[in-house]
C-alpha positions in Angstrom: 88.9 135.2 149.7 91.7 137.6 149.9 91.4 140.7 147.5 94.7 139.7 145.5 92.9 136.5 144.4 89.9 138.4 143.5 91.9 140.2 141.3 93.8 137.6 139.9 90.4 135.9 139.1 89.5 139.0 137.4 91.9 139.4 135.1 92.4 135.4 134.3 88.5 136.1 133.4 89.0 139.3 131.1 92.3 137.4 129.3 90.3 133.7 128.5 86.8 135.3 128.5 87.5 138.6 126.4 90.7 138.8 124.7 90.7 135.2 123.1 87.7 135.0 122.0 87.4 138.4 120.4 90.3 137.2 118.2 89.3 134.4 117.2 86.3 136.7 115.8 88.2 138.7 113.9 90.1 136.2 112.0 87.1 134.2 111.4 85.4 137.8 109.7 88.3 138.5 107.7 87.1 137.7 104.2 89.1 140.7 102.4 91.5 138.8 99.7 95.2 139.5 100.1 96.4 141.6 97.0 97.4 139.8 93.7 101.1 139.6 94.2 103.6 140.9 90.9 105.9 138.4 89.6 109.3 140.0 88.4 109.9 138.5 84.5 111.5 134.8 84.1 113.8 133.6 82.0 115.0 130.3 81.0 117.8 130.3 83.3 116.3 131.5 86.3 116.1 129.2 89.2 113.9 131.2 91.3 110.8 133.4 90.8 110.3 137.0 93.2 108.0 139.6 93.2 105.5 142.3 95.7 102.9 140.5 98.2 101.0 141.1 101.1 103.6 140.4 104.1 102.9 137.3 106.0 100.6 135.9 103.0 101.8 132.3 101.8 102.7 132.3 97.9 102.1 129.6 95.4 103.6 129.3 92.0 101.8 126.7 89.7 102.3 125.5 86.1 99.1 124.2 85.0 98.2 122.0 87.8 101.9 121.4 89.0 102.9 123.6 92.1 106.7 123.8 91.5 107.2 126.2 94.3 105.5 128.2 97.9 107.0 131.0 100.0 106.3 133.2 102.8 106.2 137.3 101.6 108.5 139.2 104.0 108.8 143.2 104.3 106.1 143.1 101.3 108.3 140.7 98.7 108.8 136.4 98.2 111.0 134.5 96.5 110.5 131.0 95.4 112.9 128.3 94.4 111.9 126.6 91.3 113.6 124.1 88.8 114.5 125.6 85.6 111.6 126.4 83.4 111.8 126.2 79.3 110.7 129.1 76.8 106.8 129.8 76.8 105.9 127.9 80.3 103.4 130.1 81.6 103.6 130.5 85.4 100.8 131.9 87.7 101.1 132.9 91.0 98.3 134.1 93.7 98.8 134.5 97.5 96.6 132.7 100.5 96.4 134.9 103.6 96.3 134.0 107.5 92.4 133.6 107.0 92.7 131.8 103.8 91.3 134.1 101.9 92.9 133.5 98.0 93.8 136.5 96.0 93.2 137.1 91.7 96.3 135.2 90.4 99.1 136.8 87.5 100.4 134.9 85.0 103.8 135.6 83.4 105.3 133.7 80.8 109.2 132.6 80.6 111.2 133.9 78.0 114.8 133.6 76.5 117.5 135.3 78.9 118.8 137.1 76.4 115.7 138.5 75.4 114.8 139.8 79.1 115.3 143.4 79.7 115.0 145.9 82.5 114.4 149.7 82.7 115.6 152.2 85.5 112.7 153.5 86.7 115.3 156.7 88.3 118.3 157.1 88.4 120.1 154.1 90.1 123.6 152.9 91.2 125.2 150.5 89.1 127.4 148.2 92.1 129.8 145.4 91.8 128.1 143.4 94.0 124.2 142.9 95.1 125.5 145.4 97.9 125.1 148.9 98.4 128.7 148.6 100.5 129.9 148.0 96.9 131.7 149.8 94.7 129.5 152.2 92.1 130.4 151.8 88.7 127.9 153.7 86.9 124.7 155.4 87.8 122.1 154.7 85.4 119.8 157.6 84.6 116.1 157.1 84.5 114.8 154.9 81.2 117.8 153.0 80.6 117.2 149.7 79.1 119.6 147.0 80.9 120.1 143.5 79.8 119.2 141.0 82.3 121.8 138.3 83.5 121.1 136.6 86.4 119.8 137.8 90.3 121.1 137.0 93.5 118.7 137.9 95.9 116.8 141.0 95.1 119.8 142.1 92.8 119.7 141.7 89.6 122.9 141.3 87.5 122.5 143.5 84.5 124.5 144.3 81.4 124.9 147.5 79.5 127.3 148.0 77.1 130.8 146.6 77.7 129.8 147.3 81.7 128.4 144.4 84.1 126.9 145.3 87.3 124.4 144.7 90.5 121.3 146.7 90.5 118.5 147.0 93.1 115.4 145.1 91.6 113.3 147.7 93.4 114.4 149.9 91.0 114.4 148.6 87.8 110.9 147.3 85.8 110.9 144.7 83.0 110.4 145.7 79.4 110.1 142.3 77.9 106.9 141.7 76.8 104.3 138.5 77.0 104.4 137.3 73.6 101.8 134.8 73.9 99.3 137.2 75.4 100.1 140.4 74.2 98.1 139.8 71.4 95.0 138.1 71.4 93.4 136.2 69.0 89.9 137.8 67.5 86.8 137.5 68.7 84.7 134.6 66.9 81.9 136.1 64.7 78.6 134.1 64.1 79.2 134.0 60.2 81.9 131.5 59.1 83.7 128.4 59.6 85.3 128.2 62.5 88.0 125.2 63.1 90.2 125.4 66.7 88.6 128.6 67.0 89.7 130.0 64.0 88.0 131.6 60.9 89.3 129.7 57.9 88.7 131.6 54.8 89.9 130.3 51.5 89.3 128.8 48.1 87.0 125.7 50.0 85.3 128.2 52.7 83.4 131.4 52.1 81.4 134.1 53.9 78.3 135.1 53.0 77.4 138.0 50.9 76.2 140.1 54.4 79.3 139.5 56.2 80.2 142.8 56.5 82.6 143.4 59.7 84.8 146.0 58.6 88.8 146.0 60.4 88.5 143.9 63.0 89.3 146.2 66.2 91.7 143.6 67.8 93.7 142.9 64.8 93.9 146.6 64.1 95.9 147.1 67.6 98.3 144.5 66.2 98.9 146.1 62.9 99.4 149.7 64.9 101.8 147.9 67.1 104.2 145.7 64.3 104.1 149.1 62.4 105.6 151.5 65.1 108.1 148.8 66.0 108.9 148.8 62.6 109.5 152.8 62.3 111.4 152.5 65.3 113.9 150.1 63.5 113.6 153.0 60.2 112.0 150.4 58.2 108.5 151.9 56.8 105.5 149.3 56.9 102.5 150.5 54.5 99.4 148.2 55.2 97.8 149.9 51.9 95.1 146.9 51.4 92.5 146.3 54.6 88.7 145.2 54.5 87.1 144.3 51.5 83.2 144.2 50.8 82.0 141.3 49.3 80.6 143.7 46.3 84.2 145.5 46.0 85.8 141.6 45.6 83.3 140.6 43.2 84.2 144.1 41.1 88.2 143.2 41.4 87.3 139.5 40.5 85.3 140.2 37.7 88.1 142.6 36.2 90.7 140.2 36.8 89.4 137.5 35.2 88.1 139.4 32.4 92.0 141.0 31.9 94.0 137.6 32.6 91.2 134.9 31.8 89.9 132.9 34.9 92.9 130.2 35.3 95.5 133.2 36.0 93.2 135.2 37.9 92.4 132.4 40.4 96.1 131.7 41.2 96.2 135.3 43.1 92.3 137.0 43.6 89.5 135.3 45.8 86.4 135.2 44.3 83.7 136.9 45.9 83.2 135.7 49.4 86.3 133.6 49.8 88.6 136.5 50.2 90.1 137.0 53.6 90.0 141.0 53.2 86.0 140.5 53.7 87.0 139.1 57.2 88.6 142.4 58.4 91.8 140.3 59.4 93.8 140.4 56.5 96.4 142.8 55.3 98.4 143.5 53.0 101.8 145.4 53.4 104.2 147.6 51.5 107.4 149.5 52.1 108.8 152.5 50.9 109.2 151.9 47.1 106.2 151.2 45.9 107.5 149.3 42.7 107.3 146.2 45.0 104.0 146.5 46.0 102.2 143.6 45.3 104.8 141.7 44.0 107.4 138.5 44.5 110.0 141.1 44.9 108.3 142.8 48.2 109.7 139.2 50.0 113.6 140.2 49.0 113.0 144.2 50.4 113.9 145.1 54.1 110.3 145.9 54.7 109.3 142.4 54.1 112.2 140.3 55.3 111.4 142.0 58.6 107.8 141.4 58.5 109.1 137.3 57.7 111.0 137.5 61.1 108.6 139.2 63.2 105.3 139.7 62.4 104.1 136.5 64.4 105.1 138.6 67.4 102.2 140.6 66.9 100.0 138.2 66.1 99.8 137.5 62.1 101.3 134.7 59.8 102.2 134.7 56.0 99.2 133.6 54.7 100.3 132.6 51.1 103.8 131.3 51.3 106.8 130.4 48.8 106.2 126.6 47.1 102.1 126.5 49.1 99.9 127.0 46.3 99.6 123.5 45.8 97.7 123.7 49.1 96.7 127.2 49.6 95.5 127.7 45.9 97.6 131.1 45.7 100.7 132.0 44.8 103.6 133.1 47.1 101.9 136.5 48.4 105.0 137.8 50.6 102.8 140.8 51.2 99.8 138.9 52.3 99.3 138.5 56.4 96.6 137.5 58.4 95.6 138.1 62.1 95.2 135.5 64.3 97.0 136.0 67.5 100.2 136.1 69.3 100.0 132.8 70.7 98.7 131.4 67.3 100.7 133.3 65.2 104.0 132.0 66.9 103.2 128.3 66.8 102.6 128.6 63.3 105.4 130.4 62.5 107.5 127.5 64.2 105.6 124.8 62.7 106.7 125.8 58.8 103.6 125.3 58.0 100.3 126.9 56.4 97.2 127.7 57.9 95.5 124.8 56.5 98.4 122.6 57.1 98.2 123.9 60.7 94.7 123.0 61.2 93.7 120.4 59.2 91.9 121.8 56.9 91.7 121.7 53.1 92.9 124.8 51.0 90.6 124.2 47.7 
């Protein structure tokens, strides 16, 4: 045999016996998960989702158990075609690599378009077209807050003031926030009655006398964030009534009856054990003139008409509302909120309804 052949024989050996093989290794030991890719915010008139993932990883965007879409990342981003999805869908994405190994999955929620905004996150060209051949028509300093109109391709088309422009998505970040999730709903205790997961409290169920929780921790983040947001607006929230013993009730109680007579004092103070404060999830709220505190007239202020309109946003309802206390067993209370959640909060508040309405459950 000729000493070409020998060496054609060599290297046909090193190529099939070596190189393929040791391959095929290395993909079968890849078990490192592909990063959880980012989803860029959605709104109810977007017909695609994008976002950051591992180049070459495959994709998937599910609601529920429904895929409604799949794309290939390229350069380190995807976009996926999907139908138009309503208000509140919750979408979660995750991405399957070349050796199917699955990453952690993020879950966004859709919002209103005109609720989606974007911030620069520098200072960025405003374009009048998703080109950077196009012309500028404003640069946007860093921490401007755009309004979000549509996207074609990985420009978004954004609104500020009377202006309308292109801007690179890579340089803008969303601002809208998750309401469902931003807030969760607190922790179940052992004490209590518990129905769909939450603590009902009122005239019908108590707590015992050693139920003694204090604020609760996660409804306390909610209160700190409804009352910044409020500030920022110049409207002044005062949450001036929190956690209640069960001793300090029965002292307020006692006086109450003894001042108005039992009837009158039942229509507006808990008896000891059946007040909400002793759960740590109740508050109550004033504004700046504190001649309203504690009255009908708090409802007609700007402090609480803007608690009314927003306060489910960070996760509390009116507890006692106008024409109720046939149901709740308490007067129209427009000071009166109670923690349950973000996603909670803003089903109630959409339902009309009160918390026992909501759940089923009788009020007294």
């Amino acid at each position: 045999m000729t000493l070409r052949k020998w060496l054609v024989i060599a290297i046909l050996g090193v190529l099939i016996g070596t190189s393929l093989p040791e391959n095929k290794v290395l993909a079968g030991a890849d078990t490192t998960p592909p990063n959880t890719p980012s989803i860029h915010a959605v709104s109810d008139k977007n017909t695609a989702i994008s976002g950051k993932a591992e180049s070459k990883a495959h994709v998937f965007a599910y609601v529920e158990s429904n895929r409604i879409g799949e794309a290939t990342a390229k350069n380190g981003v995807y976009t996926i075609q999907v139908a138009k999805q309503k208000v509140g869908t919750r979408i979660k994405v995750f991405a399957i690599d070349a050796a199917k190994n699955k990453s952690k999955s993020k879950t966004i929620t859709v919002v209103k378009a005109d609720a989606l905004k974007y911030e620069a996150t520098g200072w960025v060209n405003m374009r009048s077209g998703a080109s950077t051949s196009d012309k500028v028509i404003t640069v946007l300093p860093k921490g401007t807050v755009v309004e979000y109109l549509g996207k074609t391709g990985l420009w978004y088309k954004v609104k500020i003031g009377t202006k309308t422009g292109f801007v690179s998505s890579a340089y803008l970040k969303s601002v809208t926030t998750d309401p469902v999730n931003r807030y969760a709903a607190p922790a179940a205790k052992a004490s209590g009655t518990y129905v769909r997961g939450v603590l009902v409290v009122n005239k019908k169920y108590g707590l015992p006398a050693s139920f003694n929780p204090g604020v609760d921790a996660t409804a306390q983040k909610g209160v700190s964030a409804m009352v910044a947001a409020a500030a920022k607006q110049g409207i002044h929230l005062n949450p001036f009534s929190t956690f209640r013993s069960y001793s300090r009730q029965e002292t307020l109680y006692t006086n109450y009856v003894a001042k108005y007579g039992k009837a009158d004092a039942d229509t507006f103070s808990a008896r000891p054990g059946h007040s909400e404060h002793q759960s740590g999830l109740a508050f109550d709220f004033g504004g700046s003139d504190q001649a309203h505190w504690l009255k009908e007239s708090f409802g007609g202020t700007i402090e609480g008409k803007w608690l009314a309109g927003n306060a489910h946003k960070y996760g509390f309802v009116l507890r006692y509302p106008k024409g109720k206390a046939s149901i709740t067993g308490y007067q129209y209370e427009p000071w009166h909120y109670r923690y349950v959640g973000s996603a909670l909060a803003a089903k109630v508040k959409v339902s009309g309804k009160t918390l026992e309405e909501f759940l089923g459950v009788k009020g007294k």
